[in-house]
N, CA, C and O atoms as a MOPAC input file, in Angstrom:
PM7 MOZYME 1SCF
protein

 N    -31.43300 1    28.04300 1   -54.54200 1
 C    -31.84300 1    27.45400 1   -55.77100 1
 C    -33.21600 1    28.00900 1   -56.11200 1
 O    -34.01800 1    28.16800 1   -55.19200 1
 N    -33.51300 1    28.28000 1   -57.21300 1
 C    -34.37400 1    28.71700 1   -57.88400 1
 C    -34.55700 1    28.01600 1   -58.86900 1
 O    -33.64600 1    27.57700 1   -59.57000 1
 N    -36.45700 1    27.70700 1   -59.15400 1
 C    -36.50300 1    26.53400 1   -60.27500 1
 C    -37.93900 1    27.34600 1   -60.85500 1
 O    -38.69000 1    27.99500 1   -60.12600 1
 N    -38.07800 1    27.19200 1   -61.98700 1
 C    -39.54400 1    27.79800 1   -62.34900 1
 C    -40.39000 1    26.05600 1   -63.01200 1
 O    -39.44800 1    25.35600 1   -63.38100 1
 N    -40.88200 1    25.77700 1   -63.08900 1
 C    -41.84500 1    24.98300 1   -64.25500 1
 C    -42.73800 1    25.46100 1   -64.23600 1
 O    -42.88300 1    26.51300 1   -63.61400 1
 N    -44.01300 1    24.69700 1   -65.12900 1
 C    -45.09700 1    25.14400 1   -65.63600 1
 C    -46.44500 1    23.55600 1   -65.06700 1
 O    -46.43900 1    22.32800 1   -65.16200 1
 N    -47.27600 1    24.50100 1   -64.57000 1
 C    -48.42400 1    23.44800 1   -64.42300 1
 C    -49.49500 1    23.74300 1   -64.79400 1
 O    -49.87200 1    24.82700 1   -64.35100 1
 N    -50.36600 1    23.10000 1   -65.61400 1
 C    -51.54400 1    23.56500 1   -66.79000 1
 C    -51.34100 1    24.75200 1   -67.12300 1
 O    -52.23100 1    25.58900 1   -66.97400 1
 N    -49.99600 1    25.10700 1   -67.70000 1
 C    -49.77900 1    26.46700 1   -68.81000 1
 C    -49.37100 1    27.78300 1   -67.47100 1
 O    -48.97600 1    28.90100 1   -67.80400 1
 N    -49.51700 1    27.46800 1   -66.32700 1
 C    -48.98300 1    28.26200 1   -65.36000 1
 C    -48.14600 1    28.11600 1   -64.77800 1
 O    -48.08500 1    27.08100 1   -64.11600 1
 N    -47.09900 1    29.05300 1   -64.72700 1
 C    -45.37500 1    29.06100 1   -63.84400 1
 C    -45.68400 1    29.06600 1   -62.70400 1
 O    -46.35700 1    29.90700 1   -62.10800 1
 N    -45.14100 1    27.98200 1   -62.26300 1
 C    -45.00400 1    27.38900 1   -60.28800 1
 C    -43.16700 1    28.05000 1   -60.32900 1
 O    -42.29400 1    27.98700 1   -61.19400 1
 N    -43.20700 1    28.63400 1   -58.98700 1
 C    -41.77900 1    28.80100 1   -59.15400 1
 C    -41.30800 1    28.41100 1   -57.96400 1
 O    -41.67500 1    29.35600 1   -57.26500 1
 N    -40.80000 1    27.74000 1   -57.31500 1
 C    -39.71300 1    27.44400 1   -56.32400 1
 C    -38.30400 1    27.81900 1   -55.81700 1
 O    -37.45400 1    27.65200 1   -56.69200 1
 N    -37.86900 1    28.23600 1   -54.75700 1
 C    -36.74400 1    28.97500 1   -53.99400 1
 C    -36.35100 1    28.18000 1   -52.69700 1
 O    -36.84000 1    28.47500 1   -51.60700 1
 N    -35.65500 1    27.39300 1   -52.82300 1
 C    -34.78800 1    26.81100 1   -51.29700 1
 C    -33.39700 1    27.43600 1   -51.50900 1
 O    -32.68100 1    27.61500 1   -52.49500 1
 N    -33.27000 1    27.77600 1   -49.79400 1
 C    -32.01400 1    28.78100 1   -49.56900 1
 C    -31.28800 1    27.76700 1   -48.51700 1
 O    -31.77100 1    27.09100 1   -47.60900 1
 N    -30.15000 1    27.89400 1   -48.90900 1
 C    -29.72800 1    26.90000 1   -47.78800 1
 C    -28.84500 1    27.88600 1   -46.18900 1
 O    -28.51000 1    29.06500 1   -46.07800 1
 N    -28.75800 1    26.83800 1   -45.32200 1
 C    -28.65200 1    27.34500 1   -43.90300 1
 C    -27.28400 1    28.73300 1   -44.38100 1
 O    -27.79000 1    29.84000 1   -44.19600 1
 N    -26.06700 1    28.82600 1   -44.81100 1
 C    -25.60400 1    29.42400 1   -45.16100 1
 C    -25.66800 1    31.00300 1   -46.26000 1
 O    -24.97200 1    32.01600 1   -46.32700 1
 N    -26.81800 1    30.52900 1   -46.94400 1
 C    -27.47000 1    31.68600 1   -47.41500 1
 C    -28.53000 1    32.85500 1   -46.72800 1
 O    -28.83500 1    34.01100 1   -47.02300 1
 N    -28.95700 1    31.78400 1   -45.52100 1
 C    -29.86100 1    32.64800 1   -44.51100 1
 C    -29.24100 1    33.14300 1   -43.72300 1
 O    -29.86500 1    33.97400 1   -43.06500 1
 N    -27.73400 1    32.94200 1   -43.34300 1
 C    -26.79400 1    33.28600 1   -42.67400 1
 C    -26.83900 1    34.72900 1   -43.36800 1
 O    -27.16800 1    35.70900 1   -42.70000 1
 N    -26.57700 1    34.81300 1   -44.41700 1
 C    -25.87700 1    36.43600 1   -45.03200 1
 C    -27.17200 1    36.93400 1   -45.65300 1
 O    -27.04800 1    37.45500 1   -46.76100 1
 N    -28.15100 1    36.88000 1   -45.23600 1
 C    -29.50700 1    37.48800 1   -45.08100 1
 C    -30.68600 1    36.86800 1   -46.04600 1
 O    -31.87100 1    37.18100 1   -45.93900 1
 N    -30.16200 1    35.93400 1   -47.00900 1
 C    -31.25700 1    35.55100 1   -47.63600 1
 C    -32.33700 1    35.10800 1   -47.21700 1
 O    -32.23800 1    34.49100 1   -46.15600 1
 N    -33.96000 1    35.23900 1   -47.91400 1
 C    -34.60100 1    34.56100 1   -47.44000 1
 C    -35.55000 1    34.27500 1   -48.29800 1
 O    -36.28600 1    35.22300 1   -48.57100 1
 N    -35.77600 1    33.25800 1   -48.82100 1
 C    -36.88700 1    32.53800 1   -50.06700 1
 C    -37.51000 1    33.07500 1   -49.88300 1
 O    -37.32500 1    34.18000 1   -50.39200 1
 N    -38.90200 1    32.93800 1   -48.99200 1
 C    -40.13800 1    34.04500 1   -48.99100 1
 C    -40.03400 1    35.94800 1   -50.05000 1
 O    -40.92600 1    36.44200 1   -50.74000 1
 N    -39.00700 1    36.37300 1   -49.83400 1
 C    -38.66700 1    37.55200 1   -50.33600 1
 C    -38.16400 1    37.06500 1   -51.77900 1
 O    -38.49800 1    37.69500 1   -52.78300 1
 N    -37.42300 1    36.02900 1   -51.84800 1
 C    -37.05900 1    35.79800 1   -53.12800 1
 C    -38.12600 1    35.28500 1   -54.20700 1
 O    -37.85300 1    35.26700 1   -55.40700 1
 N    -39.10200 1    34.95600 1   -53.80200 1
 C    -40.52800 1    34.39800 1   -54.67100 1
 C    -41.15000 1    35.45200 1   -54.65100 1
 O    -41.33700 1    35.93900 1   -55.76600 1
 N    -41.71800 1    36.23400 1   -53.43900 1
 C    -42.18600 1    37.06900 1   -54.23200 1
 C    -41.53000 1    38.35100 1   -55.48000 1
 O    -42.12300 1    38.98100 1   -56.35600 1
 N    -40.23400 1    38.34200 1   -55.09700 1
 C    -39.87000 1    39.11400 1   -56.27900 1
 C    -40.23500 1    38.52700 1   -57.50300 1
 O    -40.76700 1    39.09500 1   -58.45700 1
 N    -39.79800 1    36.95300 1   -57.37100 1
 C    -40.49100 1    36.25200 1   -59.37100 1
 C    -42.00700 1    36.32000 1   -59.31500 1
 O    -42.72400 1    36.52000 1   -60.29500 1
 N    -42.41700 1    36.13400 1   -58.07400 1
 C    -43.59100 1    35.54800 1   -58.65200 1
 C    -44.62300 1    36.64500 1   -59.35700 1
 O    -45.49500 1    36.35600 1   -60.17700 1
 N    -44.25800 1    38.23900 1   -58.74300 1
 C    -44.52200 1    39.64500 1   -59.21400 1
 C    -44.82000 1    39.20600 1   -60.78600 1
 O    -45.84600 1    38.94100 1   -61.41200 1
 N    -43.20300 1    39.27200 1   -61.15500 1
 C    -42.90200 1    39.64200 1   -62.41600 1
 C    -44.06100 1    38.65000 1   -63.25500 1
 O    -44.73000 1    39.00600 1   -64.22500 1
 N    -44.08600 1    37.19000 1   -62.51800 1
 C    -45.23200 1    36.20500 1   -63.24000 1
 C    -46.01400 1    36.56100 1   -63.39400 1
 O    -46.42800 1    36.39100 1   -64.54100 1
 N    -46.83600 1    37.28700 1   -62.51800 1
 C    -48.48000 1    37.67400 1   -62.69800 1
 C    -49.19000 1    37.29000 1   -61.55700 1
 O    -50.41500 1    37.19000 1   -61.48400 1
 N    -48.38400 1    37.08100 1   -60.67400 1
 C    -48.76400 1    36.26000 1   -59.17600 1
 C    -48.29500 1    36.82000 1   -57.68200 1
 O    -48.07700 1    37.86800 1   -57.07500 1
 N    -48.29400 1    35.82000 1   -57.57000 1
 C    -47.76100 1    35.98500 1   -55.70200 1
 C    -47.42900 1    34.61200 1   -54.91000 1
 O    -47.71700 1    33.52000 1   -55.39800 1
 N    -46.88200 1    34.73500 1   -53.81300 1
 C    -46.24400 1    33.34900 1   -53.40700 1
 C    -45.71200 1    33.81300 1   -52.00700 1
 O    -45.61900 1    35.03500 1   -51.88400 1
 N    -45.32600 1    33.00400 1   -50.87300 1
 C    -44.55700 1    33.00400 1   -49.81400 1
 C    -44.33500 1    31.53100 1   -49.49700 1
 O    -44.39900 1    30.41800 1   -50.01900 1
 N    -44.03200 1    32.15400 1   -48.33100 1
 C    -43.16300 1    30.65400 1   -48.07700 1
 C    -42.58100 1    30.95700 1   -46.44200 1
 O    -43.16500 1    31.56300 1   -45.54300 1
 N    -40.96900 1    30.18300 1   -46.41800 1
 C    -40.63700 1    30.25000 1   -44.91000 1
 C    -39.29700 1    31.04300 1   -45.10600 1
 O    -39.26700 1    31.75900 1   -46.10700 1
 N    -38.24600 1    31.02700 1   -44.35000 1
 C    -36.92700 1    31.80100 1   -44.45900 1
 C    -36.17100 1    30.59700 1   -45.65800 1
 O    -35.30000 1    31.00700 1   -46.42500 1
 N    -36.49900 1    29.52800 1   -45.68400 1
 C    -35.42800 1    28.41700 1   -46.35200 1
 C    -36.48300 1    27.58200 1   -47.46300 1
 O    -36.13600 1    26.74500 1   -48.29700 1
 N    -37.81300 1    28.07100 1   -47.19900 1
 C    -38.34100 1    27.54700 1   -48.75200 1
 C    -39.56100 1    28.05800 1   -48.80400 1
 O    -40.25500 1    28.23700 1   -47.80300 1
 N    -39.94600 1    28.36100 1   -50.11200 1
 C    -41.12000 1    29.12100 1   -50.79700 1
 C    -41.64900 1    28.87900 1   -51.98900 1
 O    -41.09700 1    28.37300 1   -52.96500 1
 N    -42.69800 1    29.24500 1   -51.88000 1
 C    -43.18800 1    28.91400 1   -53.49200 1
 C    -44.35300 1    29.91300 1   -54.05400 1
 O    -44.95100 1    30.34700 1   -53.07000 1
 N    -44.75700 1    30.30200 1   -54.94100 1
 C    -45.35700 1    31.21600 1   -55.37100 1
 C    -45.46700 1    30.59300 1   -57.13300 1
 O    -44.86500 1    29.61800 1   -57.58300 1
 N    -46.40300 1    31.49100 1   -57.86200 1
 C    -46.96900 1    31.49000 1   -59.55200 1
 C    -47.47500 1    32.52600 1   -59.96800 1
 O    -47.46900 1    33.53700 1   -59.26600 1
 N    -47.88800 1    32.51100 1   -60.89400 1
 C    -48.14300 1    33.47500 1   -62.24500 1
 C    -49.12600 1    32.72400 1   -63.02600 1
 O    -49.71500 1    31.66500 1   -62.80800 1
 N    -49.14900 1    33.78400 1   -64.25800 1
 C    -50.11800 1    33.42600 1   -65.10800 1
 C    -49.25500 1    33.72900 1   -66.72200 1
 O    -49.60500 1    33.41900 1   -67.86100 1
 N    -48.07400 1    34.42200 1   -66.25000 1
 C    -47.46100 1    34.73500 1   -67.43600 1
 C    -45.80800 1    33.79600 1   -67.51800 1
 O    -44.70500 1    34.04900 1   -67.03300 1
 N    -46.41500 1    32.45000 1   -68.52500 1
 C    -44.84900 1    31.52400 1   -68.41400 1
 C    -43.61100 1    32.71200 1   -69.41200 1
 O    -42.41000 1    32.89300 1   -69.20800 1
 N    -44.31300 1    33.18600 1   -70.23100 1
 C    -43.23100 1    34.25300 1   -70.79000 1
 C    -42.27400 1    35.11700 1   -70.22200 1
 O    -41.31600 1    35.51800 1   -70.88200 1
 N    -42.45800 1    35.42700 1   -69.06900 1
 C    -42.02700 1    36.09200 1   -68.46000 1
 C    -40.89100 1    35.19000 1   -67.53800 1
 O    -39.95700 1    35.76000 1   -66.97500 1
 N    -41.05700 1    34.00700 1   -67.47800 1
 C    -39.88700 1    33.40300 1   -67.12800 1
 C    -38.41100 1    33.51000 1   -66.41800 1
 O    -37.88000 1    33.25600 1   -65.33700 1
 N    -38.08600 1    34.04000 1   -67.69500 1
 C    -36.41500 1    34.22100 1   -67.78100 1
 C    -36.39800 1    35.17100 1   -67.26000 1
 O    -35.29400 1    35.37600 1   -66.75500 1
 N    -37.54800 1    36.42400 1   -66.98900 1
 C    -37.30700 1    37.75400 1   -66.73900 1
 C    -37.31100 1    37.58400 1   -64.45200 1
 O    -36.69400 1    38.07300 1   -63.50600 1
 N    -38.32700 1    36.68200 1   -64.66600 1
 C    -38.29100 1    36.59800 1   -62.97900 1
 C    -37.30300 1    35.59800 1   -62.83000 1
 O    -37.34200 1    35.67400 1   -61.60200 1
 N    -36.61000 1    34.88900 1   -62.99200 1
 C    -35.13000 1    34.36600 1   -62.73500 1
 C    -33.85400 1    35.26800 1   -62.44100 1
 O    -33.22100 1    35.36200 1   -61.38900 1
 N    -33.65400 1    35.89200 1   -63.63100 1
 C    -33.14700 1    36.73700 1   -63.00600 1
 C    -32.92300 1    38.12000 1   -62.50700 1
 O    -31.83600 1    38.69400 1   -62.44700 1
 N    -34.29100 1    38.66500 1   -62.09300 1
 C    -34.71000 1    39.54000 1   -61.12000 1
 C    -34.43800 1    38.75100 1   -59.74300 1
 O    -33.83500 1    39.38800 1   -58.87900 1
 N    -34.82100 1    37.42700 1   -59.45000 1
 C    -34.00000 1    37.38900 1   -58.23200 1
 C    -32.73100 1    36.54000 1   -58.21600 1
 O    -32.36100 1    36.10800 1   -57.12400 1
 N    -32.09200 1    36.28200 1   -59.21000 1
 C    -30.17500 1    36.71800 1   -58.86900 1
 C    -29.75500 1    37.73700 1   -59.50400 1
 O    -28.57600 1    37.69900 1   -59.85800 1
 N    -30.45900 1    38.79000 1   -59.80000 1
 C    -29.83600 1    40.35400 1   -59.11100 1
 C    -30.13700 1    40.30900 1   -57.63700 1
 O    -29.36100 1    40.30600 1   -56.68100 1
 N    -30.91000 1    40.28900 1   -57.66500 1
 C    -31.56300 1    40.50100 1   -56.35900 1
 C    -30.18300 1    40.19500 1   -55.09400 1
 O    -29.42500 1    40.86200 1   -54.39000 1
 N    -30.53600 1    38.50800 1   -55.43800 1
 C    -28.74000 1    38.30000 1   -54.71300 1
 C    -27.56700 1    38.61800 1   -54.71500 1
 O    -26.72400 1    38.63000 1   -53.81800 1
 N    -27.53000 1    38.89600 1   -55.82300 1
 C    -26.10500 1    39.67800 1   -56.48700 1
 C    -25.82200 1    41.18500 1   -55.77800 1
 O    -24.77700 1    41.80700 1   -55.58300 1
 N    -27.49300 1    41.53700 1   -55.43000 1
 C    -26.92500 1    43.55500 1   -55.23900 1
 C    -27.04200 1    44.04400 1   -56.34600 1
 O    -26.29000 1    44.97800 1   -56.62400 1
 N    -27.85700 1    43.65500 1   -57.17600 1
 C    -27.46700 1    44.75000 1   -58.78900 1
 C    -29.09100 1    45.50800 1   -58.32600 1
 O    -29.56300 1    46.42000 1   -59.00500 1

C-alpha cells in the first residue's frame, strides 16, 4: 500500500508491504525512495514500512505511479 497526503503544503508519503510482498522481493524502504525522489525529497524506512517527503505535492500522481511500475516491472 502506498498513500501520499500533504502536511503544511508538503507530501508525506507512506509504503507498507505486507509479509507476502516481501516474500517476492518487495521492500518499502526502496519503494519510498523511488516517490519520495520524484517529490523533491527522500525517505527510508524498514523491509515492511517506510516513509519519506517532498516539497513538490504536484508531482503526486507522478510518484505513485513510478512505484507501481516499479512493482509491476514496467
Amino acid at each position: 500500500m502506498a498513500l501520499i497526503s500533504s502536511n503544511d503544503g508538503k507530501p508525506v508519503l507512506v509504503v507498507a508491504v505486507s509479509d507476502a510482498a516481501k516474500a517476492a522481493g518487495l521492500k518499502a524502504g526502496s519503494l519510498v525512495k523511488i516517490g519520495s525522489t520524484i517529490l523533491g525529497g527522500g525517505g527510508g524506512g524498514k523491509d515492511d514500512f517506510a516513509q519519506g517527503g517532498g516539497i513538490d505535492s504536484s508531482k503526486s500522481q507522478a510518484a505513485l505511479t513510478a512505484i507501481t511500475d516499479s512493482i509491476s516491472g514496467k
